[in-house]
Biopython code that builds the backbone (N, CA, C, O; Angstrom):
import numpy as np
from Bio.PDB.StructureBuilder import StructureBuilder

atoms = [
    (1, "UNK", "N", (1.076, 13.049, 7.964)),
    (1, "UNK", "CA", (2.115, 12.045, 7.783)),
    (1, "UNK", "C", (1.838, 10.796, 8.597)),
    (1, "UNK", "O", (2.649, 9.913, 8.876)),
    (2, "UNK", "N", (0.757, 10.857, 8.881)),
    (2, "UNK", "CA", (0.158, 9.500, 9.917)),
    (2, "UNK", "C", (0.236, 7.885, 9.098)),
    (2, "UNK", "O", (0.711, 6.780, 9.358)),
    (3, "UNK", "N", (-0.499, 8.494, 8.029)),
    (3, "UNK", "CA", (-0.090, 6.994, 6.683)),
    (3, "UNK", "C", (1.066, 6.496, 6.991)),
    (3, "UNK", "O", (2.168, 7.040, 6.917)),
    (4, "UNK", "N", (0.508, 4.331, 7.707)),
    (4, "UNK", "CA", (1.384, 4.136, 7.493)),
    (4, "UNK", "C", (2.222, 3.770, 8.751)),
    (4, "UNK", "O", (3.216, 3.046, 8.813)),
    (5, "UNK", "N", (1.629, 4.392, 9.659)),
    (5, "UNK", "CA", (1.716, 3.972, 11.410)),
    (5, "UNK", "C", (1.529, 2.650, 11.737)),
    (5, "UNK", "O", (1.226, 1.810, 10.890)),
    (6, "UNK", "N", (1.660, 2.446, 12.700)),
    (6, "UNK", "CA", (1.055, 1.187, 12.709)),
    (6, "UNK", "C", (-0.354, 1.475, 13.571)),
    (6, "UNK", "O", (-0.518, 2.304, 14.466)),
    (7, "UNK", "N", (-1.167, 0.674, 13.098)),
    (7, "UNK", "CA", (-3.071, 0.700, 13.703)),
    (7, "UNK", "C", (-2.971, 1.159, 15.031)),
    (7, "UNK", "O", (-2.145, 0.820, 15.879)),
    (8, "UNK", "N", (-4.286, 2.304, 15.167)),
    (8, "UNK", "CA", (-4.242, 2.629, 16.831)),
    (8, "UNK", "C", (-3.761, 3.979, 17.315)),
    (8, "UNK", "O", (-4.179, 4.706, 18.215)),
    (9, "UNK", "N", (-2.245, 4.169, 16.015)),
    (9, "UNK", "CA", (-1.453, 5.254, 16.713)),
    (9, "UNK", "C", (-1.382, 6.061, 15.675)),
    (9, "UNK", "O", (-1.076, 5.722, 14.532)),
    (10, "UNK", "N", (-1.768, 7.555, 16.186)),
    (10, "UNK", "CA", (-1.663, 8.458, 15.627)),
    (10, "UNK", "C", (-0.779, 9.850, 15.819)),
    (10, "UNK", "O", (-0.802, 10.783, 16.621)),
    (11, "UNK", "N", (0.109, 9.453, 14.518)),
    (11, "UNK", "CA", (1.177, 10.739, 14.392)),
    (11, "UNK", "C", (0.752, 12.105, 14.528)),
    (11, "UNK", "O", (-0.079, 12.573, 13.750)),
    (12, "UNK", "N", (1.288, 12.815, 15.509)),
    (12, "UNK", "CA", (0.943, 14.223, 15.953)),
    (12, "UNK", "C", (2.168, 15.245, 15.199)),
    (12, "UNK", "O", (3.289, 14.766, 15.027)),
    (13, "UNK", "N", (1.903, 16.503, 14.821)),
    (13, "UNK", "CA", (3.474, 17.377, 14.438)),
    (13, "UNK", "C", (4.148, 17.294, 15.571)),
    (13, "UNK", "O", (5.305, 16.874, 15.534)),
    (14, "UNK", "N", (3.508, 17.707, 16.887)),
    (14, "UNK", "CA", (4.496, 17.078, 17.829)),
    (14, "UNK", "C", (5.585, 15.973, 17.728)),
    (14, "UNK", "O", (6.780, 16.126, 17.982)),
    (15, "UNK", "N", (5.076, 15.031, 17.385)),
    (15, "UNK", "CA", (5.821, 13.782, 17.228)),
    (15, "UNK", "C", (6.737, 13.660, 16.102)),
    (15, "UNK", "O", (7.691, 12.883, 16.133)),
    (16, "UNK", "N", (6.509, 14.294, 15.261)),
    (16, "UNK", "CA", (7.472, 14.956, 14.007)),
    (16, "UNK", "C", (8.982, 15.743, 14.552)),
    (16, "UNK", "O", (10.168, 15.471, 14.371)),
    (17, "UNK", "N", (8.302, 16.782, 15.261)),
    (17, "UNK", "CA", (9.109, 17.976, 15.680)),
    (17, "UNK", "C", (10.242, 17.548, 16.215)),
    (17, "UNK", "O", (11.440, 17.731, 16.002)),
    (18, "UNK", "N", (9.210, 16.567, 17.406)),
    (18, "UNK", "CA", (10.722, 16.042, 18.519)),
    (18, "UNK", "C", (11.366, 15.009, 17.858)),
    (18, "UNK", "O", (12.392, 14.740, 18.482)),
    (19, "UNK", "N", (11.242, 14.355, 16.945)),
    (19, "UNK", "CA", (11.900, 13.263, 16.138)),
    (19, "UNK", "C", (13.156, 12.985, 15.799)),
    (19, "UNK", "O", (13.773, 13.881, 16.375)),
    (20, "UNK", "N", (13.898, 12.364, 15.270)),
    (20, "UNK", "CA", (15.481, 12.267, 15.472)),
    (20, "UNK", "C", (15.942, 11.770, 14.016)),
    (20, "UNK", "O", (15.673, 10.754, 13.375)),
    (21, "UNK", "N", (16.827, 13.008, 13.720)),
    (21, "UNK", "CA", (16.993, 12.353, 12.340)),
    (21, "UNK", "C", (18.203, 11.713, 12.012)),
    (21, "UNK", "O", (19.354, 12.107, 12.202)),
    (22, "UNK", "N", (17.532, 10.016, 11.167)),
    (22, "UNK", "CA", (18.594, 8.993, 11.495)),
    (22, "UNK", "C", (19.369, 9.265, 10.082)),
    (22, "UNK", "O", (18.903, 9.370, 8.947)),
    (23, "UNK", "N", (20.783, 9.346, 10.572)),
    (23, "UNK", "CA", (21.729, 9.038, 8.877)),
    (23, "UNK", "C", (21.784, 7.674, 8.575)),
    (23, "UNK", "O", (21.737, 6.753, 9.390)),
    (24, "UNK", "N", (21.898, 7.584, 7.202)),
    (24, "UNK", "CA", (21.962, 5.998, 6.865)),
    (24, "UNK", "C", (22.916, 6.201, 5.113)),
    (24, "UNK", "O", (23.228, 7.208, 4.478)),
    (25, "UNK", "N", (23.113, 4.735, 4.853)),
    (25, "UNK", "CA", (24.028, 4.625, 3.549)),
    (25, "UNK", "C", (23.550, 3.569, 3.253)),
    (25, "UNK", "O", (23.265, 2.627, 3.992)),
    (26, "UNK", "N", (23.431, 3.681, 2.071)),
    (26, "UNK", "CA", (22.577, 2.865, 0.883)),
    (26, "UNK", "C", (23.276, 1.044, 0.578)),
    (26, "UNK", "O", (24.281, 0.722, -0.055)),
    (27, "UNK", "N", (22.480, 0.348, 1.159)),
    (27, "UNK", "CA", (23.375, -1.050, 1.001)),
    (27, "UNK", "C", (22.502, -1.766, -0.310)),
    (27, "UNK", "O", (23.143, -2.394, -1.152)),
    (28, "UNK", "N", (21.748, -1.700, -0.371)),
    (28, "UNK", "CA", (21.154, -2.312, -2.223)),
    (28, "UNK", "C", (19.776, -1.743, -2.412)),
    (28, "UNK", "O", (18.801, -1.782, -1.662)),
    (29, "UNK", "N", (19.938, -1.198, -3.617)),
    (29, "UNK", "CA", (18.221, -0.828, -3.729)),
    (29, "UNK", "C", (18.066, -1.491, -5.287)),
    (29, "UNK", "O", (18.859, -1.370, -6.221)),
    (30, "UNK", "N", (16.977, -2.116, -5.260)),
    (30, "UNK", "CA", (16.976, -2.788, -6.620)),
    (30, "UNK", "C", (15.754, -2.169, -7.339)),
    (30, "UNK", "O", (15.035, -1.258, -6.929)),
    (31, "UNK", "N", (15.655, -2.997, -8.734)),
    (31, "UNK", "CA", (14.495, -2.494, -9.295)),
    (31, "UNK", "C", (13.810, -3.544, -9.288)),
    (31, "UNK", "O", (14.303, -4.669, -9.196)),
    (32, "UNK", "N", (12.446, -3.269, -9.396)),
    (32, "UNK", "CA", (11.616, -4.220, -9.562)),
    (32, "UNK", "C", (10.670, -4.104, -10.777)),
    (32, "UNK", "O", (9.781, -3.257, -10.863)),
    (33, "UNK", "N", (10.952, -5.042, -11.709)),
    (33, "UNK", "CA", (10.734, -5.167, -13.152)),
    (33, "UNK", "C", (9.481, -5.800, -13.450)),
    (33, "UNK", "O", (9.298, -6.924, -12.983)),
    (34, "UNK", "N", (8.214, -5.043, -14.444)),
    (34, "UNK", "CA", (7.128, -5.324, -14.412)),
    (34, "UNK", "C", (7.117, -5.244, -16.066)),
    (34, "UNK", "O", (7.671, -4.334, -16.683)),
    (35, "UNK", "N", (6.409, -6.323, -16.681)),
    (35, "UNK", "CA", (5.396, -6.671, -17.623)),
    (35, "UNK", "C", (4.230, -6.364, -18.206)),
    (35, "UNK", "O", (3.306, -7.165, -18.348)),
    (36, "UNK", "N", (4.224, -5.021, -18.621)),
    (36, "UNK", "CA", (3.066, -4.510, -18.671)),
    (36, "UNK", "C", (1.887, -5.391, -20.192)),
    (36, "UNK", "O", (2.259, -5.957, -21.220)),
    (37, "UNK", "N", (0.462, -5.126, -19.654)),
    (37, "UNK", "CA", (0.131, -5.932, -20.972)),
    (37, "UNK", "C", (-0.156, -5.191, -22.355)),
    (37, "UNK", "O", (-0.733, -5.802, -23.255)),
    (38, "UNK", "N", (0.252, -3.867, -22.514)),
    (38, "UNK", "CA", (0.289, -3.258, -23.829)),
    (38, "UNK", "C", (2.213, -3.406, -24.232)),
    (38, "UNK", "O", (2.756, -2.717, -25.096)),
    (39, "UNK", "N", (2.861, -4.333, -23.467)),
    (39, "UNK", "CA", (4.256, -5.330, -23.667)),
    (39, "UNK", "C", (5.206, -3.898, -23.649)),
    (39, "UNK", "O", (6.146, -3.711, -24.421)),
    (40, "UNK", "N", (4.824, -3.083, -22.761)),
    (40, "UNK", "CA", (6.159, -1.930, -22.364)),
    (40, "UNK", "C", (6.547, -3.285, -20.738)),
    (40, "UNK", "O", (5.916, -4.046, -20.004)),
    (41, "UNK", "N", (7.925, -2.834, -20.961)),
    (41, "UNK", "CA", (8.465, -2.978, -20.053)),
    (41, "UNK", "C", (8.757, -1.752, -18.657)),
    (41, "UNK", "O", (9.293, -0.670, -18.899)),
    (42, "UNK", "N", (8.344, -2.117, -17.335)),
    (42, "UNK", "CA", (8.370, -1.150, -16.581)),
    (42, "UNK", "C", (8.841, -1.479, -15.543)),
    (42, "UNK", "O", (8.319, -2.208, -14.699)),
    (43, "UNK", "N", (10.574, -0.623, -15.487)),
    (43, "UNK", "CA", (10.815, -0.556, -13.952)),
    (43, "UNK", "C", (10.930, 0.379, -12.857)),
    (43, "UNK", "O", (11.211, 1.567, -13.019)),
    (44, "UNK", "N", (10.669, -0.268, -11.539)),
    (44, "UNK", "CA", (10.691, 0.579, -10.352)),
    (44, "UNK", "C", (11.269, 0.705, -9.608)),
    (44, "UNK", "O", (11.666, -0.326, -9.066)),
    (45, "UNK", "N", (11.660, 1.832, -9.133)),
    (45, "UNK", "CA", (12.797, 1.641, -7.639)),
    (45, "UNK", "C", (12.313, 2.692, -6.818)),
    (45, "UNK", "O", (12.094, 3.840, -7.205)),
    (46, "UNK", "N", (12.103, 2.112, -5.294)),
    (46, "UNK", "CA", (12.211, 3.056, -4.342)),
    (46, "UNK", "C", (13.340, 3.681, -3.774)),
    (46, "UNK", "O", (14.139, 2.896, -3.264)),
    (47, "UNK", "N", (13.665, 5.053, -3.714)),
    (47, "UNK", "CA", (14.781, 5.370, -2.928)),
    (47, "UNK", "C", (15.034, 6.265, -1.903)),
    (47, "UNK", "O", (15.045, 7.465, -2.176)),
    (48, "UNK", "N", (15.251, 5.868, -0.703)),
    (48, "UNK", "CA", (15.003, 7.032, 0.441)),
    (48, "UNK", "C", (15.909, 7.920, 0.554)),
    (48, "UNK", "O", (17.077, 7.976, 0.169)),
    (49, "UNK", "N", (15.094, 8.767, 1.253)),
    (49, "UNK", "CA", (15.629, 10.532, 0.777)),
    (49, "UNK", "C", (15.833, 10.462, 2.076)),
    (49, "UNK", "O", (17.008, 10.802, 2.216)),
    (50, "UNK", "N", (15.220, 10.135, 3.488)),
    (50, "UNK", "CA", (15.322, 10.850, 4.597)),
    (50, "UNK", "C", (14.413, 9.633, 5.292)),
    (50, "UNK", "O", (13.554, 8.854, 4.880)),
    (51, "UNK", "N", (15.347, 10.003, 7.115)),
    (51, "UNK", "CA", (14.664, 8.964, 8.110)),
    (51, "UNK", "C", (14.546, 9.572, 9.247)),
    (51, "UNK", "O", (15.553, 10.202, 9.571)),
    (52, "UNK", "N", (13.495, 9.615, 10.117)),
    (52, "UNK", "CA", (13.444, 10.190, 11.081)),
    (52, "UNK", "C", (12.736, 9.130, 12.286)),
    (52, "UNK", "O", (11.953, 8.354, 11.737)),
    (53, "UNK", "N", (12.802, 8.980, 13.358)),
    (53, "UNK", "CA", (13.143, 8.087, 14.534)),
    (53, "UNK", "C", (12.004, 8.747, 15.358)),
    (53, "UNK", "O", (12.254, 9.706, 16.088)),
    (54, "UNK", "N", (10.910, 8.298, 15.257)),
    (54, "UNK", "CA", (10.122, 9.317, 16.189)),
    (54, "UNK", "C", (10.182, 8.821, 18.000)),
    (54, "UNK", "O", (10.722, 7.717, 18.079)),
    (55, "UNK", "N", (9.827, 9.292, 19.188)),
    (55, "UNK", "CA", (9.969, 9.291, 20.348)),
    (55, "UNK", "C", (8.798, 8.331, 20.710)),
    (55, "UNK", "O", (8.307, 8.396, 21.837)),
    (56, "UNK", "N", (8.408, 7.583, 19.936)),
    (56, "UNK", "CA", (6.607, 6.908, 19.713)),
    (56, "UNK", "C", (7.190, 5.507, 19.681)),
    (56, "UNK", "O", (8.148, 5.434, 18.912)),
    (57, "UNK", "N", (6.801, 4.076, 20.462)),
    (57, "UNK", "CA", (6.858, 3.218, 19.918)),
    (57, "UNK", "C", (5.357, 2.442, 19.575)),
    (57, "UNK", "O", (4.219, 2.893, 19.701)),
    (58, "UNK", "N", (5.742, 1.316, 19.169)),
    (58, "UNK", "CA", (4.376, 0.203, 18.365)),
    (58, "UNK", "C", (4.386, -0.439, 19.973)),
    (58, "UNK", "O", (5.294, -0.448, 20.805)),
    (59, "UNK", "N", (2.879, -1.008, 20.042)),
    (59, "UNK", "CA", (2.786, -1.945, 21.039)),
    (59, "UNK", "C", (3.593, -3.292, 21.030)),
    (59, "UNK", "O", (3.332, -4.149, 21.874)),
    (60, "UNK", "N", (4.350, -3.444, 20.301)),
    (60, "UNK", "CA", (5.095, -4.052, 20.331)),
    (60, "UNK", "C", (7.008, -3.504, 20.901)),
    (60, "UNK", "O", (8.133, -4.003, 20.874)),
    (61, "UNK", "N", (6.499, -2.504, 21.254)),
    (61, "UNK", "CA", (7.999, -2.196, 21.591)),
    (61, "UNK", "C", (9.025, -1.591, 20.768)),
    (61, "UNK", "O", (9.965, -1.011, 21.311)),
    (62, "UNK", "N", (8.928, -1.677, 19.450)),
    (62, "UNK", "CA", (9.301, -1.289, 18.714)),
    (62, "UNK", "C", (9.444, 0.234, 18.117)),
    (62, "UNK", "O", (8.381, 0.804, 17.872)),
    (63, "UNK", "N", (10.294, 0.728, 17.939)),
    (63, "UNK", "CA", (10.581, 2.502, 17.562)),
    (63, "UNK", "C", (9.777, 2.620, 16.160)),
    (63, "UNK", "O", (9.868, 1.867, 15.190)),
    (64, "UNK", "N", (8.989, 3.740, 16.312)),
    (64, "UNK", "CA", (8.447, 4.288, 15.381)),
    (64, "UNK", "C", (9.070, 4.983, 13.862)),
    (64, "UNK", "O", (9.271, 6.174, 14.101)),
    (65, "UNK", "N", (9.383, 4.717, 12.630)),
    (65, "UNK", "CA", (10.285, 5.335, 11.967)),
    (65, "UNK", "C", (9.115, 6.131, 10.677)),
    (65, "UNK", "O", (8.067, 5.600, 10.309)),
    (66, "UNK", "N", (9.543, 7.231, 10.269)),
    (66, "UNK", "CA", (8.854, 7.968, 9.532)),
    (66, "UNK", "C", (9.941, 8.253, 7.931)),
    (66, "UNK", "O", (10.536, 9.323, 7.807)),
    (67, "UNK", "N", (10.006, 7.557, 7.247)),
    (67, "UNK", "CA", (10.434, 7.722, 6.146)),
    (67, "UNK", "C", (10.216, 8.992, 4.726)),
    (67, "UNK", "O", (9.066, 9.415, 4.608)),
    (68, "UNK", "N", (10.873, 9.333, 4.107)),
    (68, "UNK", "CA", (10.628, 9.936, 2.656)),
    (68, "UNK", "C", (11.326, 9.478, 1.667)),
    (68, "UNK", "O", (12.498, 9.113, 1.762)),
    (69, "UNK", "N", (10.713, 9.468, 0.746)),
    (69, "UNK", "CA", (10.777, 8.234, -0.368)),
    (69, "UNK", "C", (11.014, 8.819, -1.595)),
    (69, "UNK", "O", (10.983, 10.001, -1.251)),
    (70, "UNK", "N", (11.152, 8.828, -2.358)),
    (70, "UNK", "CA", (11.030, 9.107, -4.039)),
    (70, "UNK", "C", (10.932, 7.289, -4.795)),
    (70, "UNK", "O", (11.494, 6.219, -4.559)),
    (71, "UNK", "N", (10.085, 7.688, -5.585)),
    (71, "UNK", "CA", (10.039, 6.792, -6.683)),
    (71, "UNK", "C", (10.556, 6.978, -7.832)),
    (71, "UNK", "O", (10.284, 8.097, -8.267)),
    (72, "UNK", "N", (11.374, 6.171, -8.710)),
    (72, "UNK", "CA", (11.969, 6.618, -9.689)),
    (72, "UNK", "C", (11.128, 5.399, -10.645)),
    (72, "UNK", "O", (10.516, 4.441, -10.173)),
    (73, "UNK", "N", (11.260, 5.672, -11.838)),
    (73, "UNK", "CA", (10.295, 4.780, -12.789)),
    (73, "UNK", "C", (10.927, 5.068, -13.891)),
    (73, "UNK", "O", (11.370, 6.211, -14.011)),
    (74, "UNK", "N", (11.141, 3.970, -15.094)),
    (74, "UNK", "CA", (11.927, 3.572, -16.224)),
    (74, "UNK", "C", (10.989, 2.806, -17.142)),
    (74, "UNK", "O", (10.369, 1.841, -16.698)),
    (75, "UNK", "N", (10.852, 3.224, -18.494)),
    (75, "UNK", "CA", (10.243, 2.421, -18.744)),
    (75, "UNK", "C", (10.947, 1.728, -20.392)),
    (75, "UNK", "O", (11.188, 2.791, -20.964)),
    (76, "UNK", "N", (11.314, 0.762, -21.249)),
    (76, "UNK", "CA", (11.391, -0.012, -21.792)),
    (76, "UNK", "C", (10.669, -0.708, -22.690)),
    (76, "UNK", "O", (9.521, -1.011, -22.365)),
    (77, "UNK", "N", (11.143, -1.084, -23.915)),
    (77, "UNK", "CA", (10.774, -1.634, -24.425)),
    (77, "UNK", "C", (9.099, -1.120, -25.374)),
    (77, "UNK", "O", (8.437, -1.805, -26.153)),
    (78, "UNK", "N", (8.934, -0.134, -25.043)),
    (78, "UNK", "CA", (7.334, 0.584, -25.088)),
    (78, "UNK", "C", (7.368, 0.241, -26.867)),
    (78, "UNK", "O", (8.167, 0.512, -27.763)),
    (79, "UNK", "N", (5.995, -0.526, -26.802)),
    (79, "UNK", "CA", (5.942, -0.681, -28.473)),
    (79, "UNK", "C", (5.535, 0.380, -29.191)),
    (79, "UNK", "O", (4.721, 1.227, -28.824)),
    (80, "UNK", "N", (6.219, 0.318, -30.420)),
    (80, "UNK", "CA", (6.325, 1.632, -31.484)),
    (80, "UNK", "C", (4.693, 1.847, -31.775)),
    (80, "UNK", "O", (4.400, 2.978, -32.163)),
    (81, "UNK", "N", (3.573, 0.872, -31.630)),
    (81, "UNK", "CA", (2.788, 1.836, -32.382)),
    (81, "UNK", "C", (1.463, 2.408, -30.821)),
    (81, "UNK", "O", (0.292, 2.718, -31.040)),
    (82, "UNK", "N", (1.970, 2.396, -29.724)),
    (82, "UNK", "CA", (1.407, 3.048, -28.473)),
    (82, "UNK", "C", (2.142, 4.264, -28.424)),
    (82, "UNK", "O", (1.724, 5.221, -27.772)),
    (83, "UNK", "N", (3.443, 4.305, -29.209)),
    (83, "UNK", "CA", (4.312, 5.532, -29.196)),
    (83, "UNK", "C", (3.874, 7.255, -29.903)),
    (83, "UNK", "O", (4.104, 7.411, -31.102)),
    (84, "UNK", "N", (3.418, 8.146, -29.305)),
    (84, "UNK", "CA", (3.345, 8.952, -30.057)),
    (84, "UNK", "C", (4.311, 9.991, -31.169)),
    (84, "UNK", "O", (5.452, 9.588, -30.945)),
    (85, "UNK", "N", (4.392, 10.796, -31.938)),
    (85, "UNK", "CA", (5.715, 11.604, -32.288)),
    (85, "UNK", "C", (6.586, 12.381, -31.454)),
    (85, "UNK", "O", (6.135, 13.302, -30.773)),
    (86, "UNK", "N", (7.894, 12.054, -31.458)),
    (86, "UNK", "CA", (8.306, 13.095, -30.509)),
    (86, "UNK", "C", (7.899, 14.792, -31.477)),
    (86, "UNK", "O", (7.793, 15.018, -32.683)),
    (87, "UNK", "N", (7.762, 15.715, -30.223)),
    (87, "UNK", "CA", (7.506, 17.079, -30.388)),
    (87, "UNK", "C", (8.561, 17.406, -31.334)),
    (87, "UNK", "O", (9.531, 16.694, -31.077)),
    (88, "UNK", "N", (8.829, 18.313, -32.491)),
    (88, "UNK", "CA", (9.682, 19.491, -32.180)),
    (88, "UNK", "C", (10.248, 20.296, -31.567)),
    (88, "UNK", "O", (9.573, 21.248, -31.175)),
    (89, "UNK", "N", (11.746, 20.255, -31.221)),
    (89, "UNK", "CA", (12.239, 21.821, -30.626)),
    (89, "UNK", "C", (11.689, 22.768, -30.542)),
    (89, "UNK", "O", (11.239, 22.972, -31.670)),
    (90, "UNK", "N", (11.356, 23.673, -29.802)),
    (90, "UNK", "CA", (10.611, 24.569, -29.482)),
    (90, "UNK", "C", (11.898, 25.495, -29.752)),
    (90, "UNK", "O", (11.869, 26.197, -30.763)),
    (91, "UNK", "N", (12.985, 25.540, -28.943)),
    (91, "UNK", "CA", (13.705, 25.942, -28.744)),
    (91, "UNK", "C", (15.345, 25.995, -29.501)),
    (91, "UNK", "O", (15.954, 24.956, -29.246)),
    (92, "UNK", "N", (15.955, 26.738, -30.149)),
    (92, "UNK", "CA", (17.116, 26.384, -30.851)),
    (92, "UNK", "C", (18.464, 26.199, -30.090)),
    (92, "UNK", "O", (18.725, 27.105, -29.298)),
    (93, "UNK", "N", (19.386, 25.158, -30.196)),
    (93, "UNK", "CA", (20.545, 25.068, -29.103)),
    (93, "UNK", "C", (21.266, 26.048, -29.891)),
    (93, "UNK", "O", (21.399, 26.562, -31.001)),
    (94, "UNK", "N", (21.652, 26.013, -28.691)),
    (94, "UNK", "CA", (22.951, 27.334, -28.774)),
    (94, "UNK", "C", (24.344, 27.254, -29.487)),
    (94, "UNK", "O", (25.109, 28.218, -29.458)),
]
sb = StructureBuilder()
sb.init_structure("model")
sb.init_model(0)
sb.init_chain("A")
sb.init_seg("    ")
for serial, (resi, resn, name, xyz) in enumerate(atoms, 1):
    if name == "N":
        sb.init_residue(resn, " ", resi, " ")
    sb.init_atom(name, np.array(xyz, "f"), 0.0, 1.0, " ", f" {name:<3s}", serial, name[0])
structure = sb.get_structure()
């Protein structure tokens, strides 16, 4: 989980273990809307799952934070002939 440190410093499980886990509440997460060139439309959003405060700072003084993330992805607009068939039911509803 070192990816992502800042240069120099390297995350130990130690540094995991003793870590502090921060609560937080969601103030805007947006998407960020991309143009693809086979003209699907594609959007992205990051959204954090979890924060943890490690006991480590940056040479700058600054507290070390170790994040988990999910990516969520949408996509739009996808032109009909990049589209394949949808499958058949495999399965019969109930």
């Amino acid at each position: 989980m070192s990816k992502g440190a800042p240069p120099g410093i390297r995350i130990t499980q130690k540094d995991l273990i003793e870590g502090i886990d921060v609560d937080f509440s969601e103030e805007q997460e947006s998407w960020n809307i991309y143009k693809l060139s086979d003209g699907t439309t594609m959007k992205v959003k990051l959204v954090l799952r979890g924060v943890k405060r490690l006991k480590r700072y940056s040479p700058d003084g600054n507290p070390i934070y170790i994040i988990q993330t999910q990516n969520v992805v949408r996509t739009l607009n996808i032109p009909k002939e990049i589209k394949a068939k949808p499958k058949e039911r495999t399965v019969k509803p109930v």
